[in-house]
NUNU-234380 format. One record per residue (C-alpha): z, x, y; residue number from 1; residue in three letters. Coordinates in Angstrom, 3 decimals. Layout:
<nodes>
         pz         px         py   vose   mise
          Z          X          Y    NUM    ala
...
</nodes>
This chain:
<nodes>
         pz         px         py   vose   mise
      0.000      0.000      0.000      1    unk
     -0.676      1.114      3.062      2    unk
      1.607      2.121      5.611      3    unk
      2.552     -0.326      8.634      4    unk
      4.268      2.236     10.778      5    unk
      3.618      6.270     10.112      6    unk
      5.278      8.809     11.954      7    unk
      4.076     12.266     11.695      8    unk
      5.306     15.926     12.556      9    unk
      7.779     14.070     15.570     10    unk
      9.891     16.508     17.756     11    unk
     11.852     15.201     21.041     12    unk
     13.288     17.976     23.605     13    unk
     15.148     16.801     26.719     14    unk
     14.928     20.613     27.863     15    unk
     17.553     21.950     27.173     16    unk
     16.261     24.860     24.938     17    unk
     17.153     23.242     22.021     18    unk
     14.696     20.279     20.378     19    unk
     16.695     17.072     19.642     20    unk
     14.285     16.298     16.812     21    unk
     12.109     18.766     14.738     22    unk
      8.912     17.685     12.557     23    unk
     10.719     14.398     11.498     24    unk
      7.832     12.327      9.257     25    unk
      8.077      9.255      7.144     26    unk
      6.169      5.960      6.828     27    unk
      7.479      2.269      6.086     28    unk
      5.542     -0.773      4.604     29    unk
      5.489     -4.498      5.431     30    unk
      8.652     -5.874      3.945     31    unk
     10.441     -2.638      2.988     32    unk
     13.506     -1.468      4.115     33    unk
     14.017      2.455      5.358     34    unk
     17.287      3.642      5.758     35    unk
     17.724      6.343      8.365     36    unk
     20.835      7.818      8.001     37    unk
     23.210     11.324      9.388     38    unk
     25.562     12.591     11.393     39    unk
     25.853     11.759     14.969     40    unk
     23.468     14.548     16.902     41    unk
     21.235     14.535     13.585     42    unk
     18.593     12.692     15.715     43    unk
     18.219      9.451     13.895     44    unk
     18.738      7.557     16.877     45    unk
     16.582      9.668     19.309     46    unk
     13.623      9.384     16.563     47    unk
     14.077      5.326     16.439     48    unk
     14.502      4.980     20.543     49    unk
     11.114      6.980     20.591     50    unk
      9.341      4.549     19.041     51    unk
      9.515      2.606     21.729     52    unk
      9.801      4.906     25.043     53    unk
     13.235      3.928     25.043     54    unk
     13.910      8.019     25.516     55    unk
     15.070      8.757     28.976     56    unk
     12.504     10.179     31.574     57    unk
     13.752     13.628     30.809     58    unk
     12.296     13.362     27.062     59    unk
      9.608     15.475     25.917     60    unk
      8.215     13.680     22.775     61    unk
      5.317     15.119     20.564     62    unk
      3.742     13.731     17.276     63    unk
      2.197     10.631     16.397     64    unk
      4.120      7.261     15.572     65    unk
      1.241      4.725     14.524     66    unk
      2.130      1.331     14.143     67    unk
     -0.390     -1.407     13.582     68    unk
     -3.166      1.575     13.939     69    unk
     -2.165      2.264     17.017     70    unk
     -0.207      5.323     18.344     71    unk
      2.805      4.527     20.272     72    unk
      3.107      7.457     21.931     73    unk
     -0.635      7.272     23.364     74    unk
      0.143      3.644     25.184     75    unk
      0.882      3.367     28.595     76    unk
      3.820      1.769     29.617     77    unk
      2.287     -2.185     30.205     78    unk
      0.889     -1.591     26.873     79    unk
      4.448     -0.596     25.132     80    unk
      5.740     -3.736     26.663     81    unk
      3.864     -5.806     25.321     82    unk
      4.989     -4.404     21.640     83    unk
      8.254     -4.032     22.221     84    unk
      9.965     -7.725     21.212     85    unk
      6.390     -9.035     20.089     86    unk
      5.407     -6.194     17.632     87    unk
      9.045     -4.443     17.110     88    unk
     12.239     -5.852     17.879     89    unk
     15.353     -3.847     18.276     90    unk
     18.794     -4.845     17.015     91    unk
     21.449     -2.865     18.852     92    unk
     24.467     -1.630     17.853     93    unk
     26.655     -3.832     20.443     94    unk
     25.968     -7.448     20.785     95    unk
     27.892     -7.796     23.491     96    unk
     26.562     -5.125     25.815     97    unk
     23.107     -5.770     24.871     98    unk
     23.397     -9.392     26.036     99    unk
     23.697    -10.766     29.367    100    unk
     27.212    -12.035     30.559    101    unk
     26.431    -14.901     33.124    102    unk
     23.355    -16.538     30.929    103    unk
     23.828    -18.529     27.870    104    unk
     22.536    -17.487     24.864    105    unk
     20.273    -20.630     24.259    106    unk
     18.624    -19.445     27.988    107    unk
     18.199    -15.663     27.337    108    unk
     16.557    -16.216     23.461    109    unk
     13.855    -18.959     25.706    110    unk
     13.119    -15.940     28.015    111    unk
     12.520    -13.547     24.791    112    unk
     10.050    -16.267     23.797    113    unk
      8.184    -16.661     27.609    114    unk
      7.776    -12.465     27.871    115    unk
      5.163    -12.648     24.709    116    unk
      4.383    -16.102     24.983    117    unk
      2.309    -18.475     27.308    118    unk
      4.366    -21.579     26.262    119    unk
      6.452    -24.312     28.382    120    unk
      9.864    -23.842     28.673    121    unk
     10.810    -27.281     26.368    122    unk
      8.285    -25.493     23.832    123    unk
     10.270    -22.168     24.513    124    unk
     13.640    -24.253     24.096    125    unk
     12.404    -25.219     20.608    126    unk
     11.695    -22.618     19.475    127    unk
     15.288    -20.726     20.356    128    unk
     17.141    -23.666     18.447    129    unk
     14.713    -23.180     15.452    130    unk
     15.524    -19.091     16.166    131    unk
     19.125    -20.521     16.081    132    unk
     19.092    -22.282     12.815    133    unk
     16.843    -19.654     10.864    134    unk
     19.895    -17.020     12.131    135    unk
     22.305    -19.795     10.553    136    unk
     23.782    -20.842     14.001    137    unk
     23.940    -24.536     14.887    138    unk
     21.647    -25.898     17.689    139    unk
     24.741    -26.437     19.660    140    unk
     25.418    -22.819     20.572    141    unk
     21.925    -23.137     22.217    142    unk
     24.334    -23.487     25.697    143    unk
     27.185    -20.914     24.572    144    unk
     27.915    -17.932     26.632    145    unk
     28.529    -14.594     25.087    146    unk
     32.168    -14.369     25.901    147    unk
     32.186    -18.232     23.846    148    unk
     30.759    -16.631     20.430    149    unk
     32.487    -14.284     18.037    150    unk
     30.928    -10.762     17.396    151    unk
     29.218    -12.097     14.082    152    unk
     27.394    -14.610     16.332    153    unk
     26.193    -12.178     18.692    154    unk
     24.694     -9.998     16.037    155    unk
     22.662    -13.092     15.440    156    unk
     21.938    -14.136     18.334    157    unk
     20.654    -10.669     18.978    158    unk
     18.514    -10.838     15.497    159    unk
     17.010    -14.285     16.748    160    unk
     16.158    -12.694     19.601    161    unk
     14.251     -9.842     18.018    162    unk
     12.273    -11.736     15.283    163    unk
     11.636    -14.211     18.698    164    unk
      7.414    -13.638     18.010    165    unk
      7.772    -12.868     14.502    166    unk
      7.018     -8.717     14.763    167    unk
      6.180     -6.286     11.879    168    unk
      9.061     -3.773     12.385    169    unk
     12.340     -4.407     13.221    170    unk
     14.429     -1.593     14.110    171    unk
     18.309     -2.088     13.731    172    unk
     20.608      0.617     15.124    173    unk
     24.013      0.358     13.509    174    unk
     23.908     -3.425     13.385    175    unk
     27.203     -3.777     11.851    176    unk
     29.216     -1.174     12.603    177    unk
     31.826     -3.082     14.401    178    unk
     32.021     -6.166     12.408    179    unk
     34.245     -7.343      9.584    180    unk
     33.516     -7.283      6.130    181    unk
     32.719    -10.543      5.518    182    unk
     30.724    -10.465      8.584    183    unk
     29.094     -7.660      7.730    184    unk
     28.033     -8.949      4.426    185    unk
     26.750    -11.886      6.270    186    unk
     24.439    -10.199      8.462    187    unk
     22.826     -8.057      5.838    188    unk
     22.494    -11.467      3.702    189    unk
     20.757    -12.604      6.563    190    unk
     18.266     -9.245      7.790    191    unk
     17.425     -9.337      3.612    192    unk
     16.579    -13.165      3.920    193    unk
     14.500    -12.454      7.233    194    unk
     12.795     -9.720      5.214    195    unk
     11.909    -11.843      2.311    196    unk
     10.670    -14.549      4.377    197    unk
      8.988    -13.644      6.681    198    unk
      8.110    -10.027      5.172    199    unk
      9.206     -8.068      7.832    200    unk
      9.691     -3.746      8.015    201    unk
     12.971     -2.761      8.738    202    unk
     14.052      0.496      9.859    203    unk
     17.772      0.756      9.616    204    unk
     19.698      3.487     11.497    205    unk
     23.295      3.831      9.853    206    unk
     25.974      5.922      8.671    207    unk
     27.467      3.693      6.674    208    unk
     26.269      4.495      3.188    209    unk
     27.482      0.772      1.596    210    unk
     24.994     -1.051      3.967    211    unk
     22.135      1.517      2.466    212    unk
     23.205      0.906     -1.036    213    unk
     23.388     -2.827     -0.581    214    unk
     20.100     -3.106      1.786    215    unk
     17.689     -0.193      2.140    216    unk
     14.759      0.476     -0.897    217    unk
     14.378      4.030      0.640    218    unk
     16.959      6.714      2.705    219    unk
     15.601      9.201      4.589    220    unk
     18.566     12.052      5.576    221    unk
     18.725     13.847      8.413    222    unk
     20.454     17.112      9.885    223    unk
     20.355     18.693     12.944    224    unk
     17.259     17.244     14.010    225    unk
     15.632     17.614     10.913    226    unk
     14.688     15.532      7.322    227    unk
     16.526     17.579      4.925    228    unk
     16.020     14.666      2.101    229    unk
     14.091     11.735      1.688    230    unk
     13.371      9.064     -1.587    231    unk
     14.097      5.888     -3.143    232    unk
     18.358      4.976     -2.185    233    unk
     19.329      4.787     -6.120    234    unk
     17.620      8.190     -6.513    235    unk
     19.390     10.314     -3.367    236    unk
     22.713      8.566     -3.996    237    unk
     22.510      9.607     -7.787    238    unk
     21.137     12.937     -7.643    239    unk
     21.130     14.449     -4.145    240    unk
     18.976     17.538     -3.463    241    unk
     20.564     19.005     -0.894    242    unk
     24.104     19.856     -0.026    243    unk
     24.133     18.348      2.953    244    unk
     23.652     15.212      1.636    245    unk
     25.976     15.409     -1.380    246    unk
     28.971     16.487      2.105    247    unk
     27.780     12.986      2.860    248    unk
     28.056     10.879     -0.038    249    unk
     31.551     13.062     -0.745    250    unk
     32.969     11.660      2.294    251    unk
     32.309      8.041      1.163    252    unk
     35.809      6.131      0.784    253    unk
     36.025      4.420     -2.138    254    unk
     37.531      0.816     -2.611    255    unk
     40.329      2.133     -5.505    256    unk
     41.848     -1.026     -6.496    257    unk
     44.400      0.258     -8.318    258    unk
     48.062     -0.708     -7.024    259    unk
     49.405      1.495     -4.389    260    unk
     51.910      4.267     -5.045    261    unk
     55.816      2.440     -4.461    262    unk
     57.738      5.220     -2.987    263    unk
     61.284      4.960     -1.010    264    unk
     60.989      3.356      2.337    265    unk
     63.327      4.823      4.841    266    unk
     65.065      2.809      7.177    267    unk
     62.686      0.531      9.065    268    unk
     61.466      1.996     12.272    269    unk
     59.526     -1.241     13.057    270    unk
     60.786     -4.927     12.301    271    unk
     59.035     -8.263     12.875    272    unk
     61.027    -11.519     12.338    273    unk
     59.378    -14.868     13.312    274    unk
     56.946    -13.340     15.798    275    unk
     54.415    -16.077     17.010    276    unk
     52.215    -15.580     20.359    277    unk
     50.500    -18.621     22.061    278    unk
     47.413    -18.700     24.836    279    unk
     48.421    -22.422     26.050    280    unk
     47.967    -24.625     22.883    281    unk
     46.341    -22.020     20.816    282    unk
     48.726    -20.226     18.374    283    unk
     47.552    -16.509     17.471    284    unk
     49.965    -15.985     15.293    285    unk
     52.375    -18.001     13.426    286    unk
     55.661    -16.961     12.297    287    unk
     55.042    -13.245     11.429    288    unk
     58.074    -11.094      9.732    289    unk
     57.137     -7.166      8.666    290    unk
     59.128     -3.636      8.485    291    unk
     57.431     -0.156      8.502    292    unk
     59.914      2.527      7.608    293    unk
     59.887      5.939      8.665    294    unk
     57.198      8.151      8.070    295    unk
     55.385      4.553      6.428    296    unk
     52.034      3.117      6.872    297    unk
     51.193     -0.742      6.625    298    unk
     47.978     -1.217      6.909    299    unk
     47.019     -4.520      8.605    300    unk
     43.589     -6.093      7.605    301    unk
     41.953     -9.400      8.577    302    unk
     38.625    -10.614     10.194    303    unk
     38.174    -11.014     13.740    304    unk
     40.176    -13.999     15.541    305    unk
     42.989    -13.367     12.563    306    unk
     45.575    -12.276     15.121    307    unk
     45.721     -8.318     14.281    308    unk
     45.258     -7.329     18.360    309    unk
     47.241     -9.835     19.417    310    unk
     50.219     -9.029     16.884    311    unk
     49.641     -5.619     18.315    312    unk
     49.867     -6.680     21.986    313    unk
     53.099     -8.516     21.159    314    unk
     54.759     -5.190     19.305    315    unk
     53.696     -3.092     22.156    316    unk
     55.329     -5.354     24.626    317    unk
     51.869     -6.056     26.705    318    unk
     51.187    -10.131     25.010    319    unk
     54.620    -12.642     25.502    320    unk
     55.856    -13.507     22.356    321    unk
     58.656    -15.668     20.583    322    unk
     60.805    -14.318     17.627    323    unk
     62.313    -10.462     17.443    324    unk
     60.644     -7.322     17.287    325    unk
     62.717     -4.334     17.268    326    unk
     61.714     -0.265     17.225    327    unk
     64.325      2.060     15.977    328    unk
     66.778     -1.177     16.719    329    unk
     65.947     -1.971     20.362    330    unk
     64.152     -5.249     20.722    331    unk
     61.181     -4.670     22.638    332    unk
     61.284     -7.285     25.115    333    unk
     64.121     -5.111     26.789    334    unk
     62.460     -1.547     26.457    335    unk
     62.503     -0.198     29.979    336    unk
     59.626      2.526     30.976    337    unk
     60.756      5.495     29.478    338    unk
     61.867      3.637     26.344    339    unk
     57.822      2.713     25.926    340    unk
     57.242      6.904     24.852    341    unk
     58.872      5.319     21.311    342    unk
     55.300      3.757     20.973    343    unk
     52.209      5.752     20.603    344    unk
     48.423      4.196     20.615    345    unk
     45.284      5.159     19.410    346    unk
     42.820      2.771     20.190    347    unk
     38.751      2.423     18.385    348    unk
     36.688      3.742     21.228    349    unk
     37.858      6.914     22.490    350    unk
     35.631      7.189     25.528    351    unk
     36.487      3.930     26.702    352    unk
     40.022      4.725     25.934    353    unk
     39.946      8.049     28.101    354    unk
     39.599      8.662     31.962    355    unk
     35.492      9.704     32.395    356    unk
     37.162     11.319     35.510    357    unk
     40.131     13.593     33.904    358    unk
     39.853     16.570     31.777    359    unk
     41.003     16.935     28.243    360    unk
     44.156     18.427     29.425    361    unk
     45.083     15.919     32.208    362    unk
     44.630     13.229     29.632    363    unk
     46.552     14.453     26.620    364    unk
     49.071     15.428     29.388    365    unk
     49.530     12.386     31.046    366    unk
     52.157     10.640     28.753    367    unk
     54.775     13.912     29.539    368    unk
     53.887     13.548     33.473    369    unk
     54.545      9.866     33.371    370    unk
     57.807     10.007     30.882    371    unk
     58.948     13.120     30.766    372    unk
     59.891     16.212     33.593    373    unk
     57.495     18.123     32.223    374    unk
     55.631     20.289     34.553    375    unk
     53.833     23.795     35.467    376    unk
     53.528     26.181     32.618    377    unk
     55.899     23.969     30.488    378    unk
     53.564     21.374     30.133    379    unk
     50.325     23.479     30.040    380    unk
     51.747     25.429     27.225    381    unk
     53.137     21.644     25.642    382    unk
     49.200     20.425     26.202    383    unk
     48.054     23.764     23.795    384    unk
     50.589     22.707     21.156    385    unk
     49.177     19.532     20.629    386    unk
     45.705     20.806     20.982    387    unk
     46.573     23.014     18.132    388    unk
     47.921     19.979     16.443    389    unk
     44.998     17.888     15.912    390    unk
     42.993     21.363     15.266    391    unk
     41.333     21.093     18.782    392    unk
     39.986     24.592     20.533    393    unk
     42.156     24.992     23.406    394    unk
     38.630     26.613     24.883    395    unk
     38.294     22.398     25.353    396    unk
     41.227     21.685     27.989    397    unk
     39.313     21.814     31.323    398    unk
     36.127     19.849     29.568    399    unk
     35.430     16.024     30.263    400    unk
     35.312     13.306     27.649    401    unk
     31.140     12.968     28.082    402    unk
     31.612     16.935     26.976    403    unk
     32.809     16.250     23.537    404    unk
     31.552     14.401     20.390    405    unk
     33.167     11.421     19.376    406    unk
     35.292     12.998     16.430    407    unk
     36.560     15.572     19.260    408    unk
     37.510     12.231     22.058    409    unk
     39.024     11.096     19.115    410    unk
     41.396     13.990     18.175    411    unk
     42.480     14.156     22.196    412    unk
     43.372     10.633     21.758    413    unk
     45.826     11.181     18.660    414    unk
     47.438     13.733     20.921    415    unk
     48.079     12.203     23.865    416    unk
     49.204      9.168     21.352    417    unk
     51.643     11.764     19.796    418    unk
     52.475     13.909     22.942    419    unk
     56.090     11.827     23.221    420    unk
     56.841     12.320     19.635    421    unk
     56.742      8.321     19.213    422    unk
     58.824      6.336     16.445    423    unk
     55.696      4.229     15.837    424    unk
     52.140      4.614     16.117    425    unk
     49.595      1.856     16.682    426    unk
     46.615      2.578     15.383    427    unk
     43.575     -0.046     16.322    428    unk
     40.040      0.353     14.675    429    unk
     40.419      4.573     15.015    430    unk
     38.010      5.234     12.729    431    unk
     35.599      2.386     12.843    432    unk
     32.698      4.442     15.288    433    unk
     32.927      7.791     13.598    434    unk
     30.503      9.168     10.605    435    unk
     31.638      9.414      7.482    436    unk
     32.404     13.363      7.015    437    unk
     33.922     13.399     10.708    438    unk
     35.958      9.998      9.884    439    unk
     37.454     11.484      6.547    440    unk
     38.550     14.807      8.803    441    unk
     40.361     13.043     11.209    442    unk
     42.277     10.962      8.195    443    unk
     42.916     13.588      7.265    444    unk
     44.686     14.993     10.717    445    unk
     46.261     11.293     10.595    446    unk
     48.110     11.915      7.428    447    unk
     49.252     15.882      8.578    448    unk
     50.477     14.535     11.809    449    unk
     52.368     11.555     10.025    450    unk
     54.224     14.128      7.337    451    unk
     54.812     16.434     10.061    452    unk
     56.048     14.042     12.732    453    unk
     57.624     11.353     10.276    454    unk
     56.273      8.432     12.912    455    unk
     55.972      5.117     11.259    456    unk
     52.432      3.757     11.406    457    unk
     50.919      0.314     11.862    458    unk
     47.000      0.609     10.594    459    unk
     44.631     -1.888     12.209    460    unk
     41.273     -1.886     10.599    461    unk
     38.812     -4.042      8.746    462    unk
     37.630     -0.916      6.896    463    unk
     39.622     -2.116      3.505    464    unk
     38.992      1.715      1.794    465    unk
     39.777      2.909      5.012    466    unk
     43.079      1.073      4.918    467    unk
     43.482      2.122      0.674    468    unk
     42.989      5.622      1.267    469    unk
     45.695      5.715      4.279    470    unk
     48.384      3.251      3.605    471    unk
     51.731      2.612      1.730    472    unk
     51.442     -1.507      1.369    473    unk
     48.854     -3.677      2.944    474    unk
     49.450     -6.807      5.280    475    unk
     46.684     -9.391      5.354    476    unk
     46.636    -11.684      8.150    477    unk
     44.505    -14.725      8.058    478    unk
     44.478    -17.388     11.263    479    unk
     47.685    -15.637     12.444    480    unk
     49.422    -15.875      9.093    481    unk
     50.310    -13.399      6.695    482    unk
     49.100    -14.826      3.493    483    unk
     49.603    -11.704      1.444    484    unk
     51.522     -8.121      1.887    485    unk
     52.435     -5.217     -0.632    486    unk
     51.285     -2.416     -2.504    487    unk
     49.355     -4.480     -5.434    488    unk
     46.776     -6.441     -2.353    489    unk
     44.374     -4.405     -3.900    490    unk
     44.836     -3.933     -7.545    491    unk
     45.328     -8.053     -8.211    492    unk
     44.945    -10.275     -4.544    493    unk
     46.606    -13.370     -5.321    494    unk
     45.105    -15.254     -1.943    495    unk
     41.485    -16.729     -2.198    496    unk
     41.335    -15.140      1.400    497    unk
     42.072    -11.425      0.397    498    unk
     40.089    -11.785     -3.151    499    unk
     37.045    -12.649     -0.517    500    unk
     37.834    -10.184      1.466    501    unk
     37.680     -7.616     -1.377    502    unk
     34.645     -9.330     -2.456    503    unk
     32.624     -8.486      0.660    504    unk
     33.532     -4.924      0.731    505    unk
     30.246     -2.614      0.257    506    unk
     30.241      0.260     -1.812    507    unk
     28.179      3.131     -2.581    508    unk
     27.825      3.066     -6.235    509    unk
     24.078      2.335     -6.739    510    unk
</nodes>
């Protein structure tokens, strides 16, 4: 079969003596789905944005990329408009950002449609609400805002939006990094329908090896710019070539369900008795009661809306809240400024999460300025020790955030979280953006830090082998209820919600 898109001998420079891509080749056919998968800086998502002049104007791009017979890079830019949405739609990694706030969904799907389309706008209308319902979203959310719609939703929304004038590629860039299991699972149910139907090329970007195993026919790998391994998924996952590759599949966190380890619990460092938070009528969560000893990690798992953030909020003191929670025996509610250093956070986006503004030093020193009299040499030479901590150069302390990669933003966020030496540590989502080899490092660091420092831990994530690798027991919240907690959640759930949780979960056994 011959191929509907072909790119061959691609390299991208932005000038700055190094290419960003090398002599990256591959082709994809009408309904197959290519996997493009690597590290962060490997180039997958330079080669994709390419394909589409998406590159900033600084971009030097050489090659050919035919799609259609035609080479993209030879089309002016009128000409690349009209292909991108009506002969390759994009799927971006965030929903959210790649929608617009102040126009309903129903309204911005309608202009998708009018771009590539010499239709009237009721024509337009109907065909967003049949866009709607082949993305498995009731007409009704035709007049939803973003802000109205989960993050599931969105993805779809965004999906409708791209298959708008039925294209032959669709490119999808980490489209479900951020989402639940079960929402995951749903959205790659759906992009496999889409491609069965309506026999659409997908080429996924991703460095989440489950969603390859469970959606792509063919990986291609890449390294530093480069393809260092290419061939059908059940092949490469099986019998990798290169070492590079096998790093990758090695990193890969496996779903063990066996039960976890029982150990000793020291005395509780954290204790929840008949928390519940309310926005007006709504209840977040209901009646909540949990310990976490000392040197402990309870892993907290549950699909968006379940009431994980805002049981954080509540522990941290920052959401209102009715019951007790205690740290190290003071309730919360009465824990005066310096009394908040007992709590450290690490939150899932460490750029966000970090002043764009302050160096690496300022930042990870900030909790000791605001807490503590730490100043002058004492606190420069406090700022090295916990850049030796989480195994950070100290050459890094006068860099900004935009300076590092995303493994490195993440390591200066576990030290500033542990710069106070806190009793607990709140951990939200810290692993969720990171690739798999640089994700299993900073566990690592996680569980060094936590044996060194003997904090207890509370684990947010809905990575579920995330959570089996790291924690002691597991708490599963479901509508703001706990419906099942302990060490054997894994090994034999006893709630329908956690067995379909557990259900959902992708692996990498092919």
């Amino acid at each position: 079969m011959s191929a509907l898109l072909s790119v061959e001998n691609v390299s991208v420079d932005f000038g700055t003596g190094s290419p960003a891509v090398s002599d990256v080749s591959f082709a994809l056919t009408a309904g197959e789905v290519l996997a493009v998968v690597g590290e962060s800086g490997s180039g997958k998502t330079v080669t994709a944005m390419s394909l589409l002049g998406l590159l900033p104007a600084t971009a030097s791009v050489s090659g050919r990329a035919v799609l259609n017979g035609r080479d993209l890079y030879s089309l002016s830019a009128e000409e690349l408009r009209s292909v991108r949405g009506n002969e390759a739609g994009m799927v971006f990694q965030e929903p959210m950002s790649a929608l617009n706030p102040v126009f309903t969904v129903g309204s911005q799907i309608v202009e998708a449609v009018r771009v590539h389309r010499a239709v009237s706008r009721s024509a337009a209308r109907a065909r967003a609400i049949e866009l709607l319902e082949l993305v498995g979203l009731p007409a009704d959310r035709f007049g939803a805002y973003p802000h109205e719609m989960s993050g599931g939703q969105l993805q779809r929304v965004v999906i409708a939006m791209a298959v708008a004038n039925e294209p032959s590629l669709l490119i999808a860039d980490e489209p479900t990094t951020a989402l639940d299991v079960t929402v995951q699972a749903e959205v790659l149910g759906l992009l496999r329908d889409l491609r069965d139907r309506l026999g659409v090329a997908i080429l996924l970007i991703t460095h989440d090896m489950g969603v390859v195993a469970d959606l792509a026919d063919r990986v291609v790998v890449m390294n530093a710019g480069r393809v260092v391994e290419s061939g059908p998924v059940r092949e490469v996952f099986r019998e990798p070539r290169e070492e590079y590759t096998r790093t990758l599949l090695d990193s890969v966190l496996r779903l063990d369900t066996r039960e976890l380890p029982v150990r000793e619990v020291e005395a509780p460092v954290l204790e929840l008795s008949g928390v519940s938070v309310t926005y007006g009528k709504f209840r977040a969560v209901s009646d909540v009661s949990l310990s976490i000893g000392r040197g402990e990690t309870l892993g907290l798992v549950g699909e968006s809306g379940s009431g994980k953030s805002s049981l954080a909020g509540a522990v941290t003191g920052l959401t209102r809240y009715t019951g007790r929670i205690a740290i190290a025996g003071t309730e919360v509610a009465t824990l005066r400024k310096a009394g908040r250093g007992r709590i450290g956070l690490v939150f899932q986006d460490p750029l966000s999460s970090l002043n764009p503004r302050a160096t690496i030093a300022r930042s990870i020193a900030q909790p000791l300025v605001l807490h503590t009299r730490t100043r002058g040499r004492e606190l420069a030479a406090k700022v090295d020790e916990l850049l030796d901590a989480v195994q950070l150069s100290r050459e890094l302390r006068d860099r900004y955030p935009h300076e590092l990669s995303g493994g490195q933003r993440q390591r200066v966020g576990i030290a500033r979280a542990v710069a106070l030496g806190p009793d607990l540590l709140i951990a939200d989502e810290p692993t969720s953006a990171l690739d798999v080899t640089v994700q299993a490092r900073v566990l690592e660091l996680f569980q060094s830090l936590q044996r060194e420092l003997r904090f207890a831990c509370l684990f947010i994530s809905h990575d579920l082998a995330v959570v089996r690798h790291l924690a002691d027991r597991v708490a599963v919240l479901h509508r703001g209820v706990v419906v099942e907690e302990g060490t054997e959640v894994f090994a034999a759930p006893q709630d329908p919600y956690t067995q379909r949780l557990l259900a959902s979960a992708l692996t990498v056994s092919v």
